[in-house]
C-alpha positions, -999 to 999 in steps of 0.1 A, spaced: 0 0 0 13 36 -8 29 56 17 23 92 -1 1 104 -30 34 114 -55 17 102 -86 27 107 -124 8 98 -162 15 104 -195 -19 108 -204 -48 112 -180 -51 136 -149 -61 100 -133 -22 98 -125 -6 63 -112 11 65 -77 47 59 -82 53 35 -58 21 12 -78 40 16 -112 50 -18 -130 83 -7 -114 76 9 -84 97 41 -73 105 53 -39 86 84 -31 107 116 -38 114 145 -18 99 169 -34 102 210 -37 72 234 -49 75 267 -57 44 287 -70 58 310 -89 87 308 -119 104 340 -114 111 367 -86 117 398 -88 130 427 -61 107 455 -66 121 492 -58 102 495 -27 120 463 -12 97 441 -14 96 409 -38 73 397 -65 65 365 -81 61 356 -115 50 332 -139 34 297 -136 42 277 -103 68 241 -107 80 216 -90 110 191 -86 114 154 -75 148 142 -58 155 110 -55 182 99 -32 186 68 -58 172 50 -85 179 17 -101 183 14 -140 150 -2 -142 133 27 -120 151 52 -146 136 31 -178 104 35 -160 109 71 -163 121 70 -195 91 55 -206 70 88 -197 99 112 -210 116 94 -240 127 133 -250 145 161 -231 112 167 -220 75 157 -224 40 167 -212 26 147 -182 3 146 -152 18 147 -118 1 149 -88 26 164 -62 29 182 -24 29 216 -25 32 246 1 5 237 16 12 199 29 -12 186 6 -12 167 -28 -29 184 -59 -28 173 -96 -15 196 -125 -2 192 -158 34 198 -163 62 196 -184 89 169 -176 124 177 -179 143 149 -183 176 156 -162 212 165 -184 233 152 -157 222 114 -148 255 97 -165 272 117 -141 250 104 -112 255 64 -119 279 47 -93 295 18 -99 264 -4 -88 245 9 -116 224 28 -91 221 67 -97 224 86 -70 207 122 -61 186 120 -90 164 151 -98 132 154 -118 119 188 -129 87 197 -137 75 234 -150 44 251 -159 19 234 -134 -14 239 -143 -45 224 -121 -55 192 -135 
């Protein structure tokens, strides 16, 4: 049974929770941030801009976990449905674009497990 809600698809806002995938994945730790861009304003206060994202780190994944990925991001990056925790505490479900991450060469070990794996996602919108 799942211990959080971290849930992804490729192509309905009914997403799949990743630890019930045909390869299941650890939950992530997971950063939200509801807005793209800040800005310092004159008057010293800050603004934010743009649409909100997220990112999921894994502290490892095995080769098979990363083809499991793969098959929802075969690009640099793809359109999916995540359901994810945000500010809040809670989970909510938005559609996002995957970015497939530039550096995981870099992050196998020897053991063929990747280490300190992260997953972006940008332009969240409410499912």
């Amino acid at each position: 049974m799942p211990q959080y809600s971290y849930g992804i698809s490729d192509s309905t806002s009914a997403t799949t929770n990743v630890e019930s995938l045909t390869t299941p994945l650890n939950p992530p730790r997971s950063t939200y941030n509801e807005w793209s861009r800040t800005y310092d304003r004159s008057d010293g206060s800050s603004e934010g801009d743009g649409y909100p994202s997220a990112v999921w780190h894994f502290d490892y994944l095995s080769q098979a976990q990363v083809t499991q990925l793969r098959t929802l991001c075969t690009g640099r990056s793809a359109s999916v449905y995540i359901t994810t925790r945000i500010n809040t505490g809670a989970f909510a479900t938005y559609t996002a674009q995957m970015i497939w991450p530039g550096d995981l060469l870099a992050r196998r070990q020897f053991n063929g497990i990747y280490a300190g794996v992260d997953v972006a996602f940008r332009k969240l919108e409410a499912a």
